[in-house]
N, C-alpha and C positions, 0 to 999 in steps of 0.2 A: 666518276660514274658517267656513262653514255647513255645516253638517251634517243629514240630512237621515235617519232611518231607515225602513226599510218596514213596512208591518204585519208584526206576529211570524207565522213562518213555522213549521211541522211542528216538534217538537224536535228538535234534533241537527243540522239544519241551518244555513247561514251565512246571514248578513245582507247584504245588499249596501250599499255607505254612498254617499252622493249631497252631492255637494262641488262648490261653486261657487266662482268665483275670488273674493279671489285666493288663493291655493298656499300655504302656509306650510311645504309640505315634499314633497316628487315624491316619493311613495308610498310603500310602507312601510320602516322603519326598514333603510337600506343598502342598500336594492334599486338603488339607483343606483349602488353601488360607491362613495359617499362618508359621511362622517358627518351626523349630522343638523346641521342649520342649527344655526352656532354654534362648529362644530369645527371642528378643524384638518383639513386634506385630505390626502388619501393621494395618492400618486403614481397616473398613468395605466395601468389595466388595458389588458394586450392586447386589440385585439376580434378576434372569431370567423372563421373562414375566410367569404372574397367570396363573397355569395349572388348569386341570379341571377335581378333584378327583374322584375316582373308589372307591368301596366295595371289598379293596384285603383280603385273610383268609393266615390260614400258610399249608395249604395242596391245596386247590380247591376252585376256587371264590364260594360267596354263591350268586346263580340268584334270583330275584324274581320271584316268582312262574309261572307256566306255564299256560298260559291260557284253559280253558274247549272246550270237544269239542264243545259244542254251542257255544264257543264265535266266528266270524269270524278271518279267516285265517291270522296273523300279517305278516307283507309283510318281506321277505327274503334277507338276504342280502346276494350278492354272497360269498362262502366261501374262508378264509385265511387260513394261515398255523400261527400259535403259538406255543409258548412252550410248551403248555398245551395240545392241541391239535395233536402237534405231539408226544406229550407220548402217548398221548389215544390210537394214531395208532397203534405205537408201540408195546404195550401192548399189545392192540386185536383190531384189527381193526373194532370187531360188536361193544364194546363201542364208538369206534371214533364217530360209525354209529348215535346210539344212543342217543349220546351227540350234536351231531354238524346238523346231519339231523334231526333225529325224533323228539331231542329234550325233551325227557322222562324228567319227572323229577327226581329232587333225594332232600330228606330231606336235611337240615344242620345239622351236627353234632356239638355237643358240642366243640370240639377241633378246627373246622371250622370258627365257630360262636367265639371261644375266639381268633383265629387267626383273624380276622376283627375287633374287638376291638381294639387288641394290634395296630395292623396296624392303625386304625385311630388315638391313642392316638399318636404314633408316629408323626403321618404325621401333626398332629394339632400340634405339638410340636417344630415343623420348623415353626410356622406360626406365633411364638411368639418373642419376640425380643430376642435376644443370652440371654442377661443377666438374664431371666423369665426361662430360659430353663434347670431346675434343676431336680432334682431327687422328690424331695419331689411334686415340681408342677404335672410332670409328672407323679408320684402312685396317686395322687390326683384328675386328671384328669379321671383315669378311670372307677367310678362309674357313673357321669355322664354323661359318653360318653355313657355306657350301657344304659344311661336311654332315650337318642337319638335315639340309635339304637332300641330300643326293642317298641319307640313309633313309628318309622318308617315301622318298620318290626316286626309287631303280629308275624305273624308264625316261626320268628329265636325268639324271647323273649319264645313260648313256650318249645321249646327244653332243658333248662334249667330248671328242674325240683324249686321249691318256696326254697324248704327243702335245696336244694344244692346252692341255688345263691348264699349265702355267702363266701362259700370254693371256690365257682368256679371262681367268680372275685379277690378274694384273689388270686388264681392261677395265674390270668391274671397280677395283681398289680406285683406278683412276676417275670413277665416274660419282664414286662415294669423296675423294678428296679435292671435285669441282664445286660438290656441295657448298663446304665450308667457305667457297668465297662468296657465294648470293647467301649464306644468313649463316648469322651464328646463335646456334641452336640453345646454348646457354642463355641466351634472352628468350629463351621461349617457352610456354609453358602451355602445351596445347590443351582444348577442353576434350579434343580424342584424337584419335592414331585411325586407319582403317575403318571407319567408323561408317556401319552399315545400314541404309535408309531404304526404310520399305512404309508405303503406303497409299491410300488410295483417295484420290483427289474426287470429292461429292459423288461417291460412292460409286463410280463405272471411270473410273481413272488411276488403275493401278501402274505406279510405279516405282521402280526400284536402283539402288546404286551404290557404292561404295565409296567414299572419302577416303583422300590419301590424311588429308590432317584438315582440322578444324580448330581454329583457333579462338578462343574470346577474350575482348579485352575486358578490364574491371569496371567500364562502361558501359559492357553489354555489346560492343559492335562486335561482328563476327566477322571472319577470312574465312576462306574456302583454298585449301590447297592443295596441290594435284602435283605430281611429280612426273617427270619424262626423263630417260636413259636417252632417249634417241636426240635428234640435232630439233634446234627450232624451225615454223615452217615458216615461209617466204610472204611476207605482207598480207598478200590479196592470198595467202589462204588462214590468216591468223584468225576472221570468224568461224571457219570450223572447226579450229582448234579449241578456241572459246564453249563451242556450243556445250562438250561435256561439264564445263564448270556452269554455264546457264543452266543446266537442266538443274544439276546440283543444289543452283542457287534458289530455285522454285521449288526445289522439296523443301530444305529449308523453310521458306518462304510461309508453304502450305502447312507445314507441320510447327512452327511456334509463332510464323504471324510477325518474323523479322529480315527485313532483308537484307542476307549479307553488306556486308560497306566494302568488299573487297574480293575482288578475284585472281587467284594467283595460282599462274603457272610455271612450275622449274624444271627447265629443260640440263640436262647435265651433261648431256652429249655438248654442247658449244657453251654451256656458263651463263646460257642466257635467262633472264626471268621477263614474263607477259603479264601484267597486271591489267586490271579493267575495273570499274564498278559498273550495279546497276539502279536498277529502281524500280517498284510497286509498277508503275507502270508498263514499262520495259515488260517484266515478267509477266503483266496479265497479259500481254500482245501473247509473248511466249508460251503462255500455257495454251493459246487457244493451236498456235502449229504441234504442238505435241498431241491434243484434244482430235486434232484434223489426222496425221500420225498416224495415232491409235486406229480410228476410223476405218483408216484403210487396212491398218494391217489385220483387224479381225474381221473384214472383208474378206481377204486372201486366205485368211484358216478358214472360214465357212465356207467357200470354194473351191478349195484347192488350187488356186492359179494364184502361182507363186513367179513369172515371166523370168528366165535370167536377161539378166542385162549386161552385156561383155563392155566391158572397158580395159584400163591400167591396170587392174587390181586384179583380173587374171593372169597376170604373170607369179602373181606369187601366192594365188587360191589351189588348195589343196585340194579341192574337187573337180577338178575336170572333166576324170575321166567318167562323172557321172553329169556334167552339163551337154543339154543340149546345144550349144553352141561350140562344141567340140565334140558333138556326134554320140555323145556320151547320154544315157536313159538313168535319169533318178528315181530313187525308189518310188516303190508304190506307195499313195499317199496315204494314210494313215485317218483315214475319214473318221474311224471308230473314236476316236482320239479325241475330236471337237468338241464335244461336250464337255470332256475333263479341261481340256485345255483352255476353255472360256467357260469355266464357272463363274458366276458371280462372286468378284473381290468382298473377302472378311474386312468391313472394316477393320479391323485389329489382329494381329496375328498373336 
C-alpha cells in the first residue's frame, strides 16, 4: 500500500492520507465491524433501518427535467444550504441563482449519467448478502442497471450516443471493478446506502445532503463515505474536496451528538482513496463558515444580486448565453418567490 501525505497543514489539524491500491485493510481499525486482516471474524452486525435511494452522479446530481412554461408553477420548497449548492455559491453566485431559484435546466452529460450508474451499481451491491457481493456480480450488474436507468430516464438514455454505448458502459464496468481493489465489500455492513440528511441546525440553520454510505462499527464509531467516478484531485486542492464530507460530518455531528471518527473518499477514476478524521472542535469552527455561508446567501435572495463571477468553470457552465459576462441577460428575477423561498425552517420534516 502507498501512502501519500499532504503538505503539513495549520497545527492541530488532521492530515488527510492518500492510498492507492491495493487495500491491505478497509479503513480504520474495525470500522467495518470486523477485525483486522488476520483475525478471526465476528458474527453479522444488524444493518440500519431501509433508507430511501437518490439518483447520485460523480460530478452533479442528474434532475429530471424541468417542467415547460405552460405547465403550472410546482410548489417551492423553502431553500437549504448543501454541499452542492454551496460550491455553486462559491463559485458564482448567478449559477447558485440559476440553479437553486430559477431553476434552469442543464443536459446530463456523459460522465454524469456514467457517475449514477456507477453509483446505483454500488448501492445495489450493499443490498445483497456479503457473500453475492463480488467483483464479477458487481461488472455484471451494470448493463442492466443501464437498461433501468435509460427505461426510466429517455432523455439521460439519449445522451449516449448507439455507436458509443458499448465503450462507454465498458468504461463504467471498469470504474465498478477499480472498486474492489480499495475495499472489499463483503467486510462491510453499512448502517445505510444514499442515506439522505435533512435538518435544521438551532432552528435558522437549515441544511441538507445525501450520503453515498455510512458505516457503523459495533462500537458505535462512524465513517462517512462518498464515492468519485472522476480522477483524484492534486494535493493543494484535496481541502475542497474534503469539504463535502465536512459538511456531511457536522450534520451528523448535529443530529446524534457523534462525530464521525472517519472520513472517506473513493475516487475510481485513478484507485485512489482520501481519508481524514475530525473533531468537536474542528466542526464547531466549521459550522460557524457555513452559519456565515448561509448569511450571505439569503442576503442575495432578499436582493436579488446574485453577481456572476467568470472563472475556469465557464468553460463547461451551461449558461452562458444568459450570463452577463458573456453579453448574455438572465431571467427576471423572481421577487414574488422570496417569501416561499426563506420560510422559516420546520424543525422536523
Amino acid at each position: 500500500m502507498t501512502t501519500a501525505l499532504r503538505p503539513a497543514r495549520s497545527p492541530g489539524r488532521p492530515r488527510a492520507h492518500r492510498t492507492g491500491p491495493p487495500a491491505a485493510s478497509y479503513g480504520a481499525p474495525h470500522m467495518d465491524g470486523t477485525p483486522p486482516s488476520g483475525s478471526s471474524t465476528g458474527g453479522p452486525r444488524p444493518t440500519g433501518p431501509p433508507v430511501s435511494p437518490r439518483v447520485p452522479t460523480g460530478s452533479r446530481p442528474i434532475e429530471p427535467p424541468t417542467t415547460s412554461p405552460a405547465d403550472p408553477p410546482p410548489a417551492r420548497r423553502p431553500l437549504a444550504l448543501s454541499p452542492s449548492r454551496a460550491a455553486d455559491f462559491k463559485q458564482c453566485p448567478l449559477l447558485y441563482r440559476l440553479r437553486a431559484i430559477d431553476r434552469l435546466a442543464e443536459p446530463p452529460s456523459a460522465p454524469a449519467v456514467r457517475g449514477t450508474l456507477v453509483h446505483a451499481v454500488l448501492e445495489g451491491l450493499f443490498g445483497r448478502p456479503a457473500v453475492e457481493r463480488t467483483r464479477d456480480e458487481a461488472v455484471a450488474a451494470v448493463r442492466p442497471a443501464w437498461s433501468t436507468l435509460a427505461e426510466q430516464r429517455p432523455d439521460v438514455a439519449e445522451v449516449v450516443p448507439a455507436a458509443e454505448l458499448d465503450d462507454w458502459l465498458a468504461s463504467a464496468e471498469a470504474l465498478v471493478d477499480t472498486y474492489f481493489a480499495l475495499e472489499d465489500p463483503r467486510r462491510l455492513t453499512p448502517e445505510a446506502c444514499e442515506l439522505g440528511l435533512d435538518l435544521v441546525v438551532d432552528g435558522d440553520l437549515p441544511l441538507r445532503g445525501f450520503v453515498d454510505r455510512v458505516d457503523v462499527s459495533p462500537t458505535g464509531l462512524i465513517r462517512v463515505v462518498d464515492y468519485k467516478t472522476g480522477r483524484s484531485p492534486r494535493p493543494d486542492l484535496e481541502a475542497s474536496a474534503l469539504y463535502q464530507l465536512k459538511f456531511y460530518a457536522l450534520m451528523i455531528f448535529r443530529s446524534r451528538g457523534v462525530v464521525p471518527a472517519q472520513l472517506k473518499l473513493i475516487y475510481l477514476g485513478d484507485g485512489v482513496t482520501l481519508t481524514t478524521t475530525t473533531s468537536e472542535a474542528e466542526l464547531v469552527i466549521f459550522e460557524r463558515s457555513v452559519r456565515a455561508l448561509w448569511a450571505a446567501m439569503t442576503a442575495a435572495v432578499t436582493t436579488g444580486d446574485f453577481p456572476a463571477s467568470p472563472g475556469r468553470g465557464c468553460s463547461w457552465c451551461t449558461h452562458t448565453a444568459v450570463c452577463p459576462a458573456f453579453d448574455g441577460t438572465p431571467p427576471s428575477y423572481p421577487a414574488d418567490l422570496v417569501p416561499e423561498l426563506l420560510a422559516p425552517p420546520a424543525s422536523e420534516e
